[in-house]
C-alpha positions in Angstrom: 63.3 12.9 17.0 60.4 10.7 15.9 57.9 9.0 18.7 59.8 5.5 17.6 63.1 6.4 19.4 63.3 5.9 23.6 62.8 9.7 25.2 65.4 11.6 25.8 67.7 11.4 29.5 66.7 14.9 30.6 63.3 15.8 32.7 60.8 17.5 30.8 59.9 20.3 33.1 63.1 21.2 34.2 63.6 22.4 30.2 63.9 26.3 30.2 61.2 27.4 28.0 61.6 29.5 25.3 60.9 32.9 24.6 58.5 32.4 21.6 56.3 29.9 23.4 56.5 32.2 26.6 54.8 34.9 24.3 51.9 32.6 23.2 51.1 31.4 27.0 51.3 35.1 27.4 49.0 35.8 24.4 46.4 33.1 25.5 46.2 33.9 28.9 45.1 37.4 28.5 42.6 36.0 25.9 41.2 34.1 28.0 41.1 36.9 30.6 39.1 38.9 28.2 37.0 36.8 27.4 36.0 35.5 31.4 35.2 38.7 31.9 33.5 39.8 28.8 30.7 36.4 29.8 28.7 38.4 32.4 29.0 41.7 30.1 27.3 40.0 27.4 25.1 38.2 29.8 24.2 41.7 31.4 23.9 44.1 28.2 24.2 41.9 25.5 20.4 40.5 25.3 21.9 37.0 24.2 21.2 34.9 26.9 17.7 34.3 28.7 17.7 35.1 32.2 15.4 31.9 33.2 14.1 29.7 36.3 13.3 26.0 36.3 11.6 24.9 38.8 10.1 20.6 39.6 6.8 20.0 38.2 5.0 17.3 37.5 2.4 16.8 33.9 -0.1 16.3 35.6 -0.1 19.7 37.7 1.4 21.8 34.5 -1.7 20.3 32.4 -4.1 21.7 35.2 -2.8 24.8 35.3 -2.7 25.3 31.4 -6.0 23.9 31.5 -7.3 26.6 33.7 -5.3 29.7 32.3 -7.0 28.4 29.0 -10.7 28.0 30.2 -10.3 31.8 32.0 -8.3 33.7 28.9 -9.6 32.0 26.0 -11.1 33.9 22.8 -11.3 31.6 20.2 -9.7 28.6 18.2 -7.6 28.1 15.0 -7.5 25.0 13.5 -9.2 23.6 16.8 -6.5 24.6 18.7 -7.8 27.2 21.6 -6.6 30.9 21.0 -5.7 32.7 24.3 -5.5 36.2 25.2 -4.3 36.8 28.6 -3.7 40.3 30.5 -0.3 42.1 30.5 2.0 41.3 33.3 0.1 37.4 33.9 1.7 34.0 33.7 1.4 32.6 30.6 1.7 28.9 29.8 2.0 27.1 26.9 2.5 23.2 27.0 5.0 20.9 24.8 3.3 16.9 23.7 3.5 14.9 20.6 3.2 16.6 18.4 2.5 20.6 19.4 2.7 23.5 21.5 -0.6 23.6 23.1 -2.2 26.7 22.9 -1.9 29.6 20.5 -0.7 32.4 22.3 -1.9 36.6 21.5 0.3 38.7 23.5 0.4 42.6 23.9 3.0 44.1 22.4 5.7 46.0 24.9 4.1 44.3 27.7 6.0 41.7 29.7 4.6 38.3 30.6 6.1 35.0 32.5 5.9 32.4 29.9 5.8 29.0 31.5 7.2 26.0 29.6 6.7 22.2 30.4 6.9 18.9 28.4 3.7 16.4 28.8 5.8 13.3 27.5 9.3 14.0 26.2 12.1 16.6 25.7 11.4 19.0 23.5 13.1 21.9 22.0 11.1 25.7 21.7 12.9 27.2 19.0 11.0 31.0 19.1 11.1 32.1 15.6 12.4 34.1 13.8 13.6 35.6 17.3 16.3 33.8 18.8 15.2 32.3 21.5 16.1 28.7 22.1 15.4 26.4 25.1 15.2 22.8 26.2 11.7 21.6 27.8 12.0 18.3 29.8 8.8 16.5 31.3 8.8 17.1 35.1 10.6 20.8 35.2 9.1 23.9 34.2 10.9 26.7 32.8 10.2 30.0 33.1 11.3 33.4 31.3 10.3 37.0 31.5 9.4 38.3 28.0 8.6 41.8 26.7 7.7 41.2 22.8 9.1 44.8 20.9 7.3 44.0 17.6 4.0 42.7 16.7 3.7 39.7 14.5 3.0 36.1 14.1 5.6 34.0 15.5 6.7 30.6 15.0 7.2 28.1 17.8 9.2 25.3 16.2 10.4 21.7 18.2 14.2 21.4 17.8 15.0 18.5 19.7 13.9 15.0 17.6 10.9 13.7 19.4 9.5 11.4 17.2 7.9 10.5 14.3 5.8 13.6 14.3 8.4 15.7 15.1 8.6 17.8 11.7 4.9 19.1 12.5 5.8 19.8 15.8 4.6 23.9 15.6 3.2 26.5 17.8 2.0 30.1 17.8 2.2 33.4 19.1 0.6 36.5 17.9 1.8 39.5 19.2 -0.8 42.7 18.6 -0.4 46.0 19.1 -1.7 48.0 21.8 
């Protein structure tokens, strides 16, 4: 049979089906069992997905409060970029506009810290490198994720959402020390 001839007389789903094709639904559906139930397993213990918040924010309020977390933890500046050093356990914020993560970060290592995210102008993707930790920042929301960094190090943050002409120089940083 060919799609150019009529369709047949008899009603589709009154057509016994077959044995062979019975074993495949069968096949697929416990597949699919598996893996429903394998999403919060690898959510839980797995360590792939971020456990985040967003919450409404405006740019005006995130750059005030980047602002001030800056003018109270900063120890310096690279490249005239402030370099910030805040204490274990605080909220940390670092700001996405053209074309940078705004500022450095120095984190403690083995010590957890609410890292605050927020776009000034346009989406923006923080790419944490080489980690992988990936996440979309959108002017007006703010996420936020709980991190613990395990080794020290320089890390990249790299933009990988296209935001412009700039976007290839789009780069942040976070140094991790040790304790």
């Amino acid at each position: 049979m060919t799609s150019f001839l009529p369709p047949s007389e008899r009603i589709w789903w009154k057509v016994p089906v077959g044995k062979q094709e019975l074993v495949w639904i069968g096949i697929a559906l416990v597949w699919c069992l598996f893996m429903f139930f394998m999403m919060p397993y690898w959510h839980l213990y797995g360590k792939q997905n971020l456990s985040n918040e967003a919450y409404q924010t405006t740019p005006a309020k995130f750059q005030a409060r980047v602002d001030a977390m800056v003018e109270q933890f900063k120890v310096g500046e690279e490249a005239g970029m402030p370099v910030v050093r805040p204490p274990a356990g605080s909220d940390v914020y670092m700001l996405g506009r053209l074309w940078q993560w705004y500022p450095i970060l120095e984190l403690q290592k083995d010590q957890s810290y609410r890292l605050h995210l927020s776009s000034m102008d346009w989406q923006h993707g923080f790419s944490l490198q080489p980690v992988n930790i990936n996440l979309q920042i959108v002017p007006g929301y703010e996420m936020v994720l709980t991190v613990t960094p395990d080794q020290a190090g320089e890390f990249a943050v790299v933009c990988n959402e296209f935001c412009g002409i700039g976007h290839h120089t789009m780069l942040g940083k976070i140094s991790v020390m040790e304790n």
